[in-house]
C-alpha positions as CSV (number, residue, x, y, z in Angstrom):
1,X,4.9,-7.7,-119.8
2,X,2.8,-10.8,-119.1
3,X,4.9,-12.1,-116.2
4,X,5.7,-8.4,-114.5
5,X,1.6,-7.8,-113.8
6,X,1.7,-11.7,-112.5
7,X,4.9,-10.6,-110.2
8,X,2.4,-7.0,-109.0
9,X,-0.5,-9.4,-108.7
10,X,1.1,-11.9,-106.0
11,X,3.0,-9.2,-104.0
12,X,-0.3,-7.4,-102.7
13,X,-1.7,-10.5,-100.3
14,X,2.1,-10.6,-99.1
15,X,1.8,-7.3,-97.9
16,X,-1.2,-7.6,-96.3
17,X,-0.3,-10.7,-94.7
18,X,2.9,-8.6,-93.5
19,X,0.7,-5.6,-92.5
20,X,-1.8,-7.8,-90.6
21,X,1.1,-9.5,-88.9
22,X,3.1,-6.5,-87.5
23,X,-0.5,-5.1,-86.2
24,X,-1.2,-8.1,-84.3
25,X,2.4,-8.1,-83.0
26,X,1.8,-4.1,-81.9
27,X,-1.4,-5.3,-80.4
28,X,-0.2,-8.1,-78.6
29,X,2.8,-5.9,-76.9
30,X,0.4,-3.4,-76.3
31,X,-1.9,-5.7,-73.8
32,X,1.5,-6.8,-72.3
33,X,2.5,-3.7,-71.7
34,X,-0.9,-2.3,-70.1
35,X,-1.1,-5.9,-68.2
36,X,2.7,-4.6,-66.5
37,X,1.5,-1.4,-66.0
38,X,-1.9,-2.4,-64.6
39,X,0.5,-4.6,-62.1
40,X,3.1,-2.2,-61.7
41,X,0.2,0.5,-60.4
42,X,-0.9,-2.6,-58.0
43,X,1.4,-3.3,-56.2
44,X,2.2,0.2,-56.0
45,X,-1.2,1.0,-54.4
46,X,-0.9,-2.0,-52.4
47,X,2.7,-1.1,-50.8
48,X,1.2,2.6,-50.0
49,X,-1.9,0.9,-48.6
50,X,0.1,-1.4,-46.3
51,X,2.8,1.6,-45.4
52,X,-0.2,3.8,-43.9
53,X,-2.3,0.7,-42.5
54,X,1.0,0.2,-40.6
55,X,1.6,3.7,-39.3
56,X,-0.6,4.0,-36.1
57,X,-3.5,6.5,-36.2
58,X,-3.6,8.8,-33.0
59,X,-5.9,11.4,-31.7
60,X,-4.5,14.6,-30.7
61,X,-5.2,16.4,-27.5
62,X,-4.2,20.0,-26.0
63,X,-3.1,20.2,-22.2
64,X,-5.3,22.8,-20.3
65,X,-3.8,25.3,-17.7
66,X,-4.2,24.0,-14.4
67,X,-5.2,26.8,-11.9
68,X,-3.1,26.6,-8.6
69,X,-5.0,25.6,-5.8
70,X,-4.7,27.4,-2.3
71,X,-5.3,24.2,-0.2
72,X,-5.0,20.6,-0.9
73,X,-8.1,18.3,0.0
74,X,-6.6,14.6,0.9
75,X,-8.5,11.8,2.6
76,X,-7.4,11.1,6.2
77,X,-7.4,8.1,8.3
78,X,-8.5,9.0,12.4
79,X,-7.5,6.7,15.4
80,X,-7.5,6.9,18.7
81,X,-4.9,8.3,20.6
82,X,-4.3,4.5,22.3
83,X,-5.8,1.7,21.5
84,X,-5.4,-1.6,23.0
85,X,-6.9,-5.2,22.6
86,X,-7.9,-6.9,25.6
87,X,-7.0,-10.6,25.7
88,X,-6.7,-12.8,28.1
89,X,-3.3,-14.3,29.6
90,X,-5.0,-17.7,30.9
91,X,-7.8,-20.6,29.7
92,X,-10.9,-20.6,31.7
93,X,-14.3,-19.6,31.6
94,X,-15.9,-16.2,31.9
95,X,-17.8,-15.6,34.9
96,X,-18.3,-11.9,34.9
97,X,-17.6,-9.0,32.9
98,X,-18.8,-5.4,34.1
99,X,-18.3,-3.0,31.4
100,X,-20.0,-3.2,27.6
101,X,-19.3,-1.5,24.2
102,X,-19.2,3.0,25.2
103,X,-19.0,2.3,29.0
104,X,-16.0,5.2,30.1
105,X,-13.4,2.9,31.6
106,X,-10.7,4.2,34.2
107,X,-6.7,2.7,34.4
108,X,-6.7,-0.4,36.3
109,X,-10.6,-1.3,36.3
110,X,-11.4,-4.9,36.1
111,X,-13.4,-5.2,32.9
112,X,-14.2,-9.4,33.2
113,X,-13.1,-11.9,35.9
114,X,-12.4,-15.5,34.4
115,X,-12.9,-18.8,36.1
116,X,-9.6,-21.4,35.9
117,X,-10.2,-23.8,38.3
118,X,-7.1,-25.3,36.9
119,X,-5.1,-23.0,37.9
120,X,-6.1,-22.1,41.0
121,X,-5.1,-26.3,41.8
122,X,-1.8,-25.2,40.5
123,X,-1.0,-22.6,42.3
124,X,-2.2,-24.9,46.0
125,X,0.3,-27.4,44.7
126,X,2.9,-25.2,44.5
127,X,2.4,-23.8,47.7
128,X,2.9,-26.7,49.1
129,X,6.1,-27.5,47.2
130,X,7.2,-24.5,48.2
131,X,6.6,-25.9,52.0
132,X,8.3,-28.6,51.9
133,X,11.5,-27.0,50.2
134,X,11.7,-24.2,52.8
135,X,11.0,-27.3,55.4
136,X,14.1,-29.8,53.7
137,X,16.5,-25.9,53.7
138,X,15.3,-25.2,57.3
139,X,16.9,-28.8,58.2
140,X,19.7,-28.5,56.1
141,X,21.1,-25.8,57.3
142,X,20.4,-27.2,61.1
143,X,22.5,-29.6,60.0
144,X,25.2,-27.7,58.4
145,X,25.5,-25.5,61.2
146,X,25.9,-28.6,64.2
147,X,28.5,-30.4,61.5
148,X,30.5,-27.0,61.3
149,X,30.7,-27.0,65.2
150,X,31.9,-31.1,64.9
151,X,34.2,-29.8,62.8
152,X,35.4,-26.9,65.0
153,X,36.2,-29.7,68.0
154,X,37.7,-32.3,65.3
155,X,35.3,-34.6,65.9
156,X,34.0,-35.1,62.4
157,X,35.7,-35.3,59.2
158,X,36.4,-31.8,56.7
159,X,34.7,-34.0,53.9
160,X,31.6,-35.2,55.8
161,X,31.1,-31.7,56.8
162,X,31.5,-29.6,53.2
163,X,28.8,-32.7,52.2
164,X,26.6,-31.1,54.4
165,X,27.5,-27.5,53.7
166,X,26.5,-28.7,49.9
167,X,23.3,-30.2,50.6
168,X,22.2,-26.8,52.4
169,X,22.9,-24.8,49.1
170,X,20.9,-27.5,47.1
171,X,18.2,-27.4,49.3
172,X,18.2,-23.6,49.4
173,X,18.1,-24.0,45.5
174,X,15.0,-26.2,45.1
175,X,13.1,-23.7,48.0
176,X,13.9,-20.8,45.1
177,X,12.9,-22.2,42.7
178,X,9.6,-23.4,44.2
179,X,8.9,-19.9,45.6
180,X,9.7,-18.8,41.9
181,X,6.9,-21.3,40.8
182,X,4.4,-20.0,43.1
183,X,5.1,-16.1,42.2
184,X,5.0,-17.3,38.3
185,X,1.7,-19.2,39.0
186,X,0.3,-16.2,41.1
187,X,1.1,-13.9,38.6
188,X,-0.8,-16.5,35.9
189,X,-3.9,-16.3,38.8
190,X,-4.0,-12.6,38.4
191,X,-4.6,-12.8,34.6
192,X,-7.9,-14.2,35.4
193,X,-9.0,-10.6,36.2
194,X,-9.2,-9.0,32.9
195,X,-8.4,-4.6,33.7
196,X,-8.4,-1.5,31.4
197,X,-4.2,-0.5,30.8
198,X,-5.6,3.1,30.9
199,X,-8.2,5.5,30.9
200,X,-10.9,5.5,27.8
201,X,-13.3,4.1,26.5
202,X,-15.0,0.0,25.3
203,X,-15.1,0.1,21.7
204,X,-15.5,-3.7,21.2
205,X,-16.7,-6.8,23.4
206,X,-17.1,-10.5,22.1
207,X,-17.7,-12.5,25.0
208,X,-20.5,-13.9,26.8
209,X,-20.9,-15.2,30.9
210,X,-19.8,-19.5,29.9
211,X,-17.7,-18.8,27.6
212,X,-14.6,-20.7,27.4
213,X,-11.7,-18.6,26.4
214,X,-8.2,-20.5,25.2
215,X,-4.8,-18.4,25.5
216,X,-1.8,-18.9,23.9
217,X,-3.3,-20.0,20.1
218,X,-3.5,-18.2,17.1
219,X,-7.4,-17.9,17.1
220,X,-7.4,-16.2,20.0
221,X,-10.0,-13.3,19.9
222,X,-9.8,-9.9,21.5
223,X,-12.3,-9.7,24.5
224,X,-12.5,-6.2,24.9
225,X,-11.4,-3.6,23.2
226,X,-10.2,0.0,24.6
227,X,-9.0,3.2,23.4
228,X,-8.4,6.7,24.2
229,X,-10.4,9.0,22.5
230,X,-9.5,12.4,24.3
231,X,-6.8,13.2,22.0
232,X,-6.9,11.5,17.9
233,X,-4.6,10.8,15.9
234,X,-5.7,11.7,12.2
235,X,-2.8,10.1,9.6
236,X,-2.6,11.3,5.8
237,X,-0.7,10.1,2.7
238,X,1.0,13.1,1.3
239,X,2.1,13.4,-2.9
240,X,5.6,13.2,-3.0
241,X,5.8,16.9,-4.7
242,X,3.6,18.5,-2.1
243,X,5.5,16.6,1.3
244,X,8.4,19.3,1.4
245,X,5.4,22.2,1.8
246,X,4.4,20.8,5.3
247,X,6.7,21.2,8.5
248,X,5.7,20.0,12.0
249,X,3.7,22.6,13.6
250,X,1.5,23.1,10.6
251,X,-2.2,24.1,11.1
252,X,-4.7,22.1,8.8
253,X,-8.5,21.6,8.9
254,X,-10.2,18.3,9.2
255,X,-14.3,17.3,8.2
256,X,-16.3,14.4,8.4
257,X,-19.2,13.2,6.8
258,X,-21.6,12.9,10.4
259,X,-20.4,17.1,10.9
260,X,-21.6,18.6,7.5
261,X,-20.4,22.3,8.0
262,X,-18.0,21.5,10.7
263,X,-14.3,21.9,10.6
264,X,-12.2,20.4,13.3
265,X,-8.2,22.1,13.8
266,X,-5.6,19.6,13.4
267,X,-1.6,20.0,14.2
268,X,1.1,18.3,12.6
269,X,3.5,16.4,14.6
270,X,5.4,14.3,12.6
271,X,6.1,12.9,9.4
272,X,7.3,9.6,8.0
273,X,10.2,11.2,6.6
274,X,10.1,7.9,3.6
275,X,8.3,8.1,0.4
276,X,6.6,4.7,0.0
277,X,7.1,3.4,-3.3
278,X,4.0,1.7,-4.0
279,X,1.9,4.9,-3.7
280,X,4.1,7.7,-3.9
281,X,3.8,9.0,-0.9
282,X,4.8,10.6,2.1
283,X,2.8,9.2,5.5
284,X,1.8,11.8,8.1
285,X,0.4,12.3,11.4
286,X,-1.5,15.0,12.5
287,X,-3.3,15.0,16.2
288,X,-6.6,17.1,17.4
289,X,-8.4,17.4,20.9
290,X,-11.2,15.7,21.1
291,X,-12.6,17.0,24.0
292,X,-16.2,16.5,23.0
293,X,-15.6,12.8,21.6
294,X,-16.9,14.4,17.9
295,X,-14.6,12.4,16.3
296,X,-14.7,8.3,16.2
297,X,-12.3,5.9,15.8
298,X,-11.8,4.5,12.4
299,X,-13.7,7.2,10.8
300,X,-12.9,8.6,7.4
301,X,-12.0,12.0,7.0
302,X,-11.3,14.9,4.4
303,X,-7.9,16.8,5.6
304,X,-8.1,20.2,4.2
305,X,-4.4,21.1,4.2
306,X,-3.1,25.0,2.9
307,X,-0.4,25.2,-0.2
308,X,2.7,28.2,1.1
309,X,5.1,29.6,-1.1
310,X,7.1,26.0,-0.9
311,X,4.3,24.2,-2.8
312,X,5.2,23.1,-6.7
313,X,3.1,24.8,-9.3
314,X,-0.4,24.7,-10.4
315,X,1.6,23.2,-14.2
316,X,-1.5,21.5,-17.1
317,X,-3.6,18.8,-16.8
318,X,-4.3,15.7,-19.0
319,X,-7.0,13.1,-18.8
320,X,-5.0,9.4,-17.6
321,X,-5.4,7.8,-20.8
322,X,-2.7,9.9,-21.8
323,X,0.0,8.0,-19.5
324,X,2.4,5.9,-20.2
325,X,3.2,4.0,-17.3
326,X,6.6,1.7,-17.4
327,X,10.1,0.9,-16.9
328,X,11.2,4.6,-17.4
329,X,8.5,6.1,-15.3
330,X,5.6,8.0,-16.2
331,X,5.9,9.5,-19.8
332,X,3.5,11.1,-22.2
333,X,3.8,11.0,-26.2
334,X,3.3,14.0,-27.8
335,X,4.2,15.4,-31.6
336,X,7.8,16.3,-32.0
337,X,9.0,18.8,-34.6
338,X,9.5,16.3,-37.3
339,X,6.1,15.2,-36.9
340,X,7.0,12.1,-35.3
341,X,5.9,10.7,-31.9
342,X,8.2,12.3,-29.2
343,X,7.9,10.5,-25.6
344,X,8.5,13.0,-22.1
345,X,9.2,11.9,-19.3
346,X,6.3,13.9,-16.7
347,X,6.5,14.7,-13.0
348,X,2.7,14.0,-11.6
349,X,1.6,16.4,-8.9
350,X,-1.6,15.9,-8.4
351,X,-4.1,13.0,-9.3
352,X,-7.9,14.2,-9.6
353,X,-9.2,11.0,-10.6
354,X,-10.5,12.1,-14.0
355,X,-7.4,14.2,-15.1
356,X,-3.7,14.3,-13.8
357,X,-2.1,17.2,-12.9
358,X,1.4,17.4,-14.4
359,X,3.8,19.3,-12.4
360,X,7.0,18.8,-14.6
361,X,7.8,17.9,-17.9
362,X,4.8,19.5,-20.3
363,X,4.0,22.5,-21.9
364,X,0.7,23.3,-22.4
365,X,1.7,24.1,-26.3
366,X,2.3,20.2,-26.9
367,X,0.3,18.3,-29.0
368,X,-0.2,15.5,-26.7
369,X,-1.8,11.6,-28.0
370,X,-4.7,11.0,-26.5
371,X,-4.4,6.3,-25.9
372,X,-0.9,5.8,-27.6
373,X,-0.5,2.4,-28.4
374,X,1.9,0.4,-26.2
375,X,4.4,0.0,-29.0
376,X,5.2,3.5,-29.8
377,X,8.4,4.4,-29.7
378,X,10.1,8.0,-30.2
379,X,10.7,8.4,-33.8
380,X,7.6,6.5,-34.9
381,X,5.6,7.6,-37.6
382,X,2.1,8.5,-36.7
383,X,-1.0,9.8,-38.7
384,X,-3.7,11.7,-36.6
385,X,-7.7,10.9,-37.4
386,X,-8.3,14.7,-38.9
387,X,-4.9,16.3,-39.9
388,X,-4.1,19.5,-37.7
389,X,-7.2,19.3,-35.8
390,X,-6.8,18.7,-31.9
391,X,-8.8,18.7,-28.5
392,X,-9.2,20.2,-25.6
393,X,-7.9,18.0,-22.7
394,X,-10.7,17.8,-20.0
């Protein structure tokens, strides 16, 4: 009996030992298991965190209706009708000039009168040249002519005689080509009187009485400048979708800034017929009397030109940011079905500076992205800055 209560009496520490020692082991795989969880939920969060920091965040914007116009305002270019530069065909100095900056000029009228001293030495020497070749043919042929009479009564020698006969056509040679000397340096004489090529008016003069001028070099300056202003020509760059509205023949309407109110009828007579890949355009050239000199040379102009049956439609604007400019053209990224970014390629018609007016490609229902990053890609997640809510585009 003794040793059975000694057996009862040691058992009960064992058990608590054993008790104590499978709490701490449930305790100990409890903070493992909450420290794999806690890590588990980490990188979890982390992965999702990195995911959305790595889908781009766009702002979405509504294309607006774009009312079709009746006429299309374009800037235009105005020139005269001719204009020439004066410059002058000889060196010397000037030692006259009769007509200044709006003096009317008629064809033919001397504008300046240069002094070459040079070559008026030059032309004296070959004058005389000239003299003494027609003097050396004259004998020549005097001498050709008695030989061929020798020759006629055998008293000279066939040889001696076709030696003569040569020396006449030499001689008549070198007397050509010294009067050709003296009409080439005659003509260079005559350059020294500067005249108007035709009828119009001065529009620039840069020389003074003294002044040396220098022809022939690549610094040469224009001394006068003159141009026919009864007739202009008024040139404007036509978009691409609008150039098959406008035929020769067309009637258009033309202002300047110095007329406020005024609007000046313009024809056009021809067109470039090229669209010019830098800007898209189509060059044209309309023409308008000018019968009261209104319009100037140079000037700029607004070209008020009317939109027929034949011009594209009125379509939805966007503001430029929206554009994607690059190897495939102009695009625009909008939302596709899927919610994913969808790029279309756009037609522009019509560029108003602060919005674009697409002709072609877009429907004012898209949800267009307003600064799409230069990456984007179709079928690339994006995330917009308030879910479902969009803006007007200006």
């Amino acid at each position: 009996m003794l040793e059975t209560r000694i057996d009862t009496v040691d058992s009960r520490p064992r058990t608590k030992l054993r008790l104590f020692a499978i709490v701490a082991v449930a305790i100990a795989l409890l903070v493992v298991a909450f420290g794999i969880f806690s890590r588990m939920r980490t990188e979890s969060s982390l992965t999702r965190w990195t995911d959305a920091q790595s889908t781009p965040v766009v702002t979405i914007i509504r294309p607006t209706a774009a009312e079709k116009a009746e006429a299309l305002t374009l800037p235009g270019s105005v020139q005269a009708y001719n204009s020439a530069a004066i410059y002058a065909r000889t060196t010397g100095y000037i030692s006259r000039w009769f007509v200044d900056i709006g003096d009317p000029v008629r064809a033919g009228q001397v504008l300046a009168v240069l002094d070459a001293p040079e070559v008026d030495q030059q032309v004296a020497a070959a004058r005389a040249d000239l003299q003494t070749a027609q003097a050396n043919r004259a004998l020549a042929q005097s001498t050709a002519t008695r030989w061929n009479n020798l020759l006629a009564k055998d008293a000279v020698s066939k040889q001696e005689t076709d030696e003569k006969i040569g020396d006449l056509a030499a001689k008549t040679a070198i007397a050509n080509a010294a009067s050709a000397n003296v009409r080439r340096l005659g003509a260079l004489q005559g350059f020294t009187h500067l005249v108007a090529p035709f009828s119009g008016v001065v529009t620039s003069r840069s020389t003074q009485i003294g002044a040396l001028v220098t022809a022939g070099t690549a610094a040469s300056t224009p001394l006068f400048t003159v141009a026919d202003i009864g007739r202009m020509r008024v040139y404007v760059r036509v978009p691409q979708p609008y150039s098959g509205a406008f035929h020769p023949g067309l009637h258009a309407s033309l202002s300047v800034p110095e007329y406020p109110g005024r609007d000046f009828d313009i024809q056009l007579v021809r067109s470039a017929g090229a669209v010019d890949p830098q800007s898209g355009t189509v060059l044209m050239e309309f023409q308008a009397a000018n019968g009261d000199k209104a319009l100037k040379p140079g000037a700029y102009a607004q070209v008020k030109l009317p939109l027929g049956a034949g011009s594209p439609g009125a379509g939805v604007r966007l503001p430029p940011s929206a554009m994607i400019i690059g190897a495939n053209g102009t695009q625009v990224a909008v939302i596709g079905p899927d919610g994913k970014a969808l790029l279309k390629t756009v037609t522009i018609g019509r560029d108003n500076g602060d919005n674009v007016e697409i002709s072609a490609g877009l429907n004012a229902s898209d949800r267009v992205i307003d600064n799409p990053p230069d990456s984007l890609q179709t079928g690339d997640a994006v995330r917009t800055t308030r879910p479902g809510a969009t803006r007007a585009a200006s």
